[in-house]
N, CA, C and O of each residue as an XYZ file, in Angstrom:
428
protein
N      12.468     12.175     -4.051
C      11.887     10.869     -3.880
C      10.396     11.045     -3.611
O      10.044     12.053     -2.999
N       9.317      9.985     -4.089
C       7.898     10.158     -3.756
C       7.952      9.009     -2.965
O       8.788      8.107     -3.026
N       6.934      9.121     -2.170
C       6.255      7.868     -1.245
C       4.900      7.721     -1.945
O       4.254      8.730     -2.231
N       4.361      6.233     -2.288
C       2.955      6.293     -2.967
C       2.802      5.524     -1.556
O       3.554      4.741     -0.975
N       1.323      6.139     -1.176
C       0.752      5.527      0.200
C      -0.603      5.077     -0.442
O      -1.491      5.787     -0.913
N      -0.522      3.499     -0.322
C      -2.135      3.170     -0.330
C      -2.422      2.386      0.910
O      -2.032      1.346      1.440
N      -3.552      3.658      1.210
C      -4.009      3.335      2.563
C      -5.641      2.534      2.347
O      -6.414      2.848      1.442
N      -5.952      1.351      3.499
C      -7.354      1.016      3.330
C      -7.887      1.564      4.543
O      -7.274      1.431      5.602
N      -9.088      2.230      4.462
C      -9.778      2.938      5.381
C     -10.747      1.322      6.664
O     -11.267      0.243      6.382
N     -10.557      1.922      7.710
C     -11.058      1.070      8.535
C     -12.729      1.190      8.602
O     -13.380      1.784      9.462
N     -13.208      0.482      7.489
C     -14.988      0.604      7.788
C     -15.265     -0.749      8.119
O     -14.911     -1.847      7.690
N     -16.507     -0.041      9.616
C     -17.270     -1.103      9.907
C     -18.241     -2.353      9.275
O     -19.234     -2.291      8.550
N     -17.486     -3.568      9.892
C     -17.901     -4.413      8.525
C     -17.366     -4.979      7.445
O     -17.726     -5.956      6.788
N     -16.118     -3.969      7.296
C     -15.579     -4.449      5.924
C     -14.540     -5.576      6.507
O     -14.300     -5.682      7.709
N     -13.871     -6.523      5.344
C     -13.011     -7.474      5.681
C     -11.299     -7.011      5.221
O     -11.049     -6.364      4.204
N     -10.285     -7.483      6.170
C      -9.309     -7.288      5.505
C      -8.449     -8.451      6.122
O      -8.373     -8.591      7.343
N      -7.648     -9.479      5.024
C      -6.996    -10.444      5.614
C      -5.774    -10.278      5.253
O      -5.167    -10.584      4.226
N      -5.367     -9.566      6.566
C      -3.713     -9.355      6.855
C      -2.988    -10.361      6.477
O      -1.978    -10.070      5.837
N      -3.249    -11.728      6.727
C      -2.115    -12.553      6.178
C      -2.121    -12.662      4.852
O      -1.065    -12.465      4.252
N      -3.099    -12.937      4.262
C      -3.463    -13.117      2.804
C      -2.443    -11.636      2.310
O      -1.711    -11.772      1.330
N      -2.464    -10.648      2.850
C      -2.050     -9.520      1.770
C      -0.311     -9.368      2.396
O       0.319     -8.516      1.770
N       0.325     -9.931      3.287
C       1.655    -10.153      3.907
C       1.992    -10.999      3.016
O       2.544    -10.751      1.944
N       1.620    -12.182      3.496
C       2.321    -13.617      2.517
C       2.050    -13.935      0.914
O       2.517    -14.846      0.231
N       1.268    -13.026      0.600
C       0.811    -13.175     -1.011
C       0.898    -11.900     -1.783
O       1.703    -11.553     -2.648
N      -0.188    -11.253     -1.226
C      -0.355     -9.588     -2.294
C       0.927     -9.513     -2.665
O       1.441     -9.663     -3.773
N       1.747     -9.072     -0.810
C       2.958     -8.298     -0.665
C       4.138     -8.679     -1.621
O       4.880     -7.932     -2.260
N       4.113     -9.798     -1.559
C       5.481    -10.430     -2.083
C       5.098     -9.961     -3.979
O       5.382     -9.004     -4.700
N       4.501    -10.963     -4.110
C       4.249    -10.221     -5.810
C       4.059     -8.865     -6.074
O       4.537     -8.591     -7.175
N       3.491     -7.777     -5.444
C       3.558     -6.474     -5.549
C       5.360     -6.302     -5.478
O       6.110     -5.946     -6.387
N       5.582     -6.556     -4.564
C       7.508     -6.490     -4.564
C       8.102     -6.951     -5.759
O       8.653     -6.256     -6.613
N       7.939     -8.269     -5.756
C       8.509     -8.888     -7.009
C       8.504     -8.258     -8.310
O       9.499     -8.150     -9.028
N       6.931     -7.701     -8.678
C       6.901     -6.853     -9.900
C       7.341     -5.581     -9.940
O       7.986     -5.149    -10.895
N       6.935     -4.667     -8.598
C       7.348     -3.303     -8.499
C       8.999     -3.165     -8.549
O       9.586     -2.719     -9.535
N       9.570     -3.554     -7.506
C      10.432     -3.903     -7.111
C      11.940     -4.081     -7.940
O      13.032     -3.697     -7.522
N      11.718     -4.624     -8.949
C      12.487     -4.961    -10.156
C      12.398     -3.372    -11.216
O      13.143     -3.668    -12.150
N      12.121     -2.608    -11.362
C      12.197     -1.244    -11.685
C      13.156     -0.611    -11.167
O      13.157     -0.409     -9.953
N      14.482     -0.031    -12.220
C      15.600      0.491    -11.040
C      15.385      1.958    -10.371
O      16.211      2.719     -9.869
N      14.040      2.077    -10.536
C      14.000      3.581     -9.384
C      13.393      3.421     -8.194
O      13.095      4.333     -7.422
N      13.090      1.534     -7.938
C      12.398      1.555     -6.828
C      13.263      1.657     -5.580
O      14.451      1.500     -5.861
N      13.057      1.849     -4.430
C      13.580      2.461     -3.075
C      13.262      1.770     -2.001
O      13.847      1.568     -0.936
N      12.576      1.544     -2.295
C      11.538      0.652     -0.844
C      10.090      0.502     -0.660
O       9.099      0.937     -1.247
N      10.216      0.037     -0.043
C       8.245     -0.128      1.129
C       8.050     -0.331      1.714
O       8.991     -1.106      1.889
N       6.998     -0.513      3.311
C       6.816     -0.576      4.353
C       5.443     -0.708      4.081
O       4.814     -0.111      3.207
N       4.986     -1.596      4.955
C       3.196     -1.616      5.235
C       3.468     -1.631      6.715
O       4.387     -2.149      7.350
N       2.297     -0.840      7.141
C       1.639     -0.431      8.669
C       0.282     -1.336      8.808
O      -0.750     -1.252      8.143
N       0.491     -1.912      9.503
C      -1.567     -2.396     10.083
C      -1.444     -1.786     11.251
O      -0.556     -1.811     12.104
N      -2.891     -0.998     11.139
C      -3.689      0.030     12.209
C      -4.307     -0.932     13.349
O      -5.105     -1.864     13.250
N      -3.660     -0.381     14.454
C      -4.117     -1.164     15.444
C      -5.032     -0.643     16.546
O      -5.669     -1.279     17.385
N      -4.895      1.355     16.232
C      -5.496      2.147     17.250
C      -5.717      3.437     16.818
O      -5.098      4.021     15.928
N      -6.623      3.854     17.485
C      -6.724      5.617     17.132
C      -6.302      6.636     17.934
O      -6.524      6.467     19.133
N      -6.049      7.106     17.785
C      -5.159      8.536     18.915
C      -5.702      8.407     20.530
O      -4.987      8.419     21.531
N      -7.318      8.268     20.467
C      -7.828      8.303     21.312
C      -7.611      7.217     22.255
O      -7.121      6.304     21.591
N      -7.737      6.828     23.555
C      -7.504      5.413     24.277
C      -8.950      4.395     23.728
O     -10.091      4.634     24.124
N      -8.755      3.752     23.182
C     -10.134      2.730     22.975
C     -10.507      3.022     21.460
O     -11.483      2.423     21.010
N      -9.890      3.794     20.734
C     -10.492      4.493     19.766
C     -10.193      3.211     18.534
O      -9.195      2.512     18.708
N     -11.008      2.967     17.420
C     -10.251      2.344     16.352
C      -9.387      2.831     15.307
O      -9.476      4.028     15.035
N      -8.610      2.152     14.707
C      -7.346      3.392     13.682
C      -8.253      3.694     12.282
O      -8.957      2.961     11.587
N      -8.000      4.710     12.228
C      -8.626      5.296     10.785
C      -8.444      4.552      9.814
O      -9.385      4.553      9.020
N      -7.262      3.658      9.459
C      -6.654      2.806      8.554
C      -6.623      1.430      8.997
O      -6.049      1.168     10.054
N      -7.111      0.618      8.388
C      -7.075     -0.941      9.060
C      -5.271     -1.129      7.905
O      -4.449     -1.770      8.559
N      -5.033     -0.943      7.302
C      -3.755     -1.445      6.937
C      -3.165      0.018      5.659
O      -4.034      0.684      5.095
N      -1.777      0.271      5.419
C      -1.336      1.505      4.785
C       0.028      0.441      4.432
O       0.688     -0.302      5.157
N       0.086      0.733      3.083
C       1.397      0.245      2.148
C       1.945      1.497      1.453
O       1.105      2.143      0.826
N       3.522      2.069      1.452
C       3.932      3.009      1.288
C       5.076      2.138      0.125
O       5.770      1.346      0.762
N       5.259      2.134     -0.751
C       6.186      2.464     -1.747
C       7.178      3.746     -1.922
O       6.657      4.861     -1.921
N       8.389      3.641     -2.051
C       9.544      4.496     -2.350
C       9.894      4.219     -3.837
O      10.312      3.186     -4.359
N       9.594      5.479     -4.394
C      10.284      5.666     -5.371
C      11.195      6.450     -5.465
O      11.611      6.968     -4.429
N      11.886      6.839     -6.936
C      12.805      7.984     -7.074
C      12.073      8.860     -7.590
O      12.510      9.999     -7.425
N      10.674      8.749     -8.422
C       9.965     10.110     -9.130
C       8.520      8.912     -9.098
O       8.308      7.729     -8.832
N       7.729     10.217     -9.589
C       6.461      9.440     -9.967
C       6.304      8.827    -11.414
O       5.322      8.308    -11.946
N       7.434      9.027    -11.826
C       6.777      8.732    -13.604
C       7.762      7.283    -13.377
O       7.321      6.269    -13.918
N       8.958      7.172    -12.664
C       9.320      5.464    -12.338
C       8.238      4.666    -11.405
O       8.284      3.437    -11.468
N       7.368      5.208    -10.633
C       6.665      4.456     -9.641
C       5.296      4.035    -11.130
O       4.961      2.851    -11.099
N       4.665      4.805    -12.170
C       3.612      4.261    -12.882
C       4.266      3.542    -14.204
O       3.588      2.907    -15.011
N       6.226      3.807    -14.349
C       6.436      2.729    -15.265
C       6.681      1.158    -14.743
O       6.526      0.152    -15.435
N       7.061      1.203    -13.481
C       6.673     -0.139    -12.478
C       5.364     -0.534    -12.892
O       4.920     -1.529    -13.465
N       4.756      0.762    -12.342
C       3.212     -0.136    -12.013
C       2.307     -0.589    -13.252
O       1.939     -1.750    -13.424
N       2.049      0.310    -13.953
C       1.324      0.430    -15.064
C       1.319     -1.044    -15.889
O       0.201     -1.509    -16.108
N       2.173     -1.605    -16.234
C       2.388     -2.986    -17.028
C       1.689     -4.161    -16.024
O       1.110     -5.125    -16.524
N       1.804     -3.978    -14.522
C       0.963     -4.761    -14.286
C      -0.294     -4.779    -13.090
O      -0.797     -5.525    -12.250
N      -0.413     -3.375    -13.668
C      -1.662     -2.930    -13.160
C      -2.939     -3.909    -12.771
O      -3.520     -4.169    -11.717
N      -3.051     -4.228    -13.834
C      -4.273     -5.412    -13.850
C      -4.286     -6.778    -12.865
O      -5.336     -7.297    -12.485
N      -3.310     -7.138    -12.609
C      -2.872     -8.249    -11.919
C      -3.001     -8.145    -10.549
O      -3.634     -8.936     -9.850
N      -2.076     -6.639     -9.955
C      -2.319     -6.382     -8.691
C      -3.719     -6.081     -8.401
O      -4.272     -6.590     -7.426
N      -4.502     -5.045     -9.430
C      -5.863     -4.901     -8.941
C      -6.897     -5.726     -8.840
O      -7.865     -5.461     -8.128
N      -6.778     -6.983     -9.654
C      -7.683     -8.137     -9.792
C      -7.159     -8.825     -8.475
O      -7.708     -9.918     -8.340
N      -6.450     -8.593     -7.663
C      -5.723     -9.821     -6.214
C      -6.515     -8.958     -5.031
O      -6.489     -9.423     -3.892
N      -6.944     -8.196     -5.183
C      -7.317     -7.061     -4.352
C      -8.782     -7.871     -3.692
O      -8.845     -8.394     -2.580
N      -9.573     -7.821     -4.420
C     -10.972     -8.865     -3.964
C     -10.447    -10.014     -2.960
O     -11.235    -10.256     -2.046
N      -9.512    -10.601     -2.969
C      -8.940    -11.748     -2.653
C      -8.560    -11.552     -1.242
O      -8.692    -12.424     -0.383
N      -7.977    -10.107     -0.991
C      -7.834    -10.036      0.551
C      -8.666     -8.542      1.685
O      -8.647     -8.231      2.876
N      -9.308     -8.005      0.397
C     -10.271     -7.246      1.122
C     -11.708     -6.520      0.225
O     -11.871     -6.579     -0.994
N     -12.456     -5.980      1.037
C     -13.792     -5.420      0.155
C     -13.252     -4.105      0.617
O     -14.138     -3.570      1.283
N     -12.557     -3.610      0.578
C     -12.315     -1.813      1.122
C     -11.441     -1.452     -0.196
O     -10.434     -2.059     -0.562
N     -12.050     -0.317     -0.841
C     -11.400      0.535     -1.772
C     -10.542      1.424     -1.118
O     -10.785      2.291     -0.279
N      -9.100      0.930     -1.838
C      -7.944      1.341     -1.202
C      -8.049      3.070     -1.548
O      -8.896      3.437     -2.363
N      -7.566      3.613     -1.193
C      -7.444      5.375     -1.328
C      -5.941      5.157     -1.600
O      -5.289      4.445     -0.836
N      -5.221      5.915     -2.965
C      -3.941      6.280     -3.438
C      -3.368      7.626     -3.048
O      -3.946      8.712     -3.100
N      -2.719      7.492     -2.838
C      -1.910      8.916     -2.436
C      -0.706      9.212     -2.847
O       0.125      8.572     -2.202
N      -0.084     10.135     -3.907
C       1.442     10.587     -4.193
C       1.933     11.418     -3.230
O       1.575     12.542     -2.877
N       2.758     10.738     -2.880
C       3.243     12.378     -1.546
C       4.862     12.531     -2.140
O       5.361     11.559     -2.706
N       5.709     13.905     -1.965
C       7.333     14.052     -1.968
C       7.799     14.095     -0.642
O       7.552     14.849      0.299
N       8.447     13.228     -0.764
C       9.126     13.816      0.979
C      10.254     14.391      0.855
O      11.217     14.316      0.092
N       9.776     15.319      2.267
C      10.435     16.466      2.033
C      11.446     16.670      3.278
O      12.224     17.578      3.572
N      11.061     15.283      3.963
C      11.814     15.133      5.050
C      11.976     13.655      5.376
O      10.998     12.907      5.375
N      13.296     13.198      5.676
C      13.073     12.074      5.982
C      14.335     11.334      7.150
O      15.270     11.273      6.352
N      14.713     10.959      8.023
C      15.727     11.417      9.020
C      16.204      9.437      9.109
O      17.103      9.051      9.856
């Protein structure tokens, strides 16, 4: 199984509207991804802190997708690539960072 993690980095200044990307992004990212039979799941995290006491979180928000391989997670995505990335302006100015990870553990 892969986890695709797109994380948005917490920079000063930048905007990110948690509800806008809960009640809108989220659901249509589901709806389209979602419907692919190798999808598995997802989870989004909003960063609320940094390790440190007082510290801010490295990530103002992280969306993890479950797939079964990576080549089902870009035949999901790929067809409507364009759609999700054009909604993106809509709930933040932070260039998301992509990440493929395998897990190799999961309990």
């Amino acid at each position: 199984m892969i986890r695709v993690s797109i994380l948005y980095p917490n920079r000063k200044g930048s905007r990110f509207d948690l509800r806008y990307y809960l009640e809108t992004h989220m659901p249509l990212s589901i709806k389209l991804l979602g419907a692919h039979p190798g999808f598995r799941g997802v989870t989004v995290d909003h960063g609320v802190a940094g390790a440190a006491p007082g510290t801010e979180p490295a990530h103002i928000a992280m969306c993890h997708f479950l797939f079964r391989s990576s080549d089902d997670f870009m035949q999901a995505f790929m067809p409507h690539a364009q759609a999700l990335q054009h909604d993106i302006p809509r709930y933040t100015d932070v260039t998301p960072v992509i990440q493929f990870n395998d897990v190799v553990l999961a309990q």
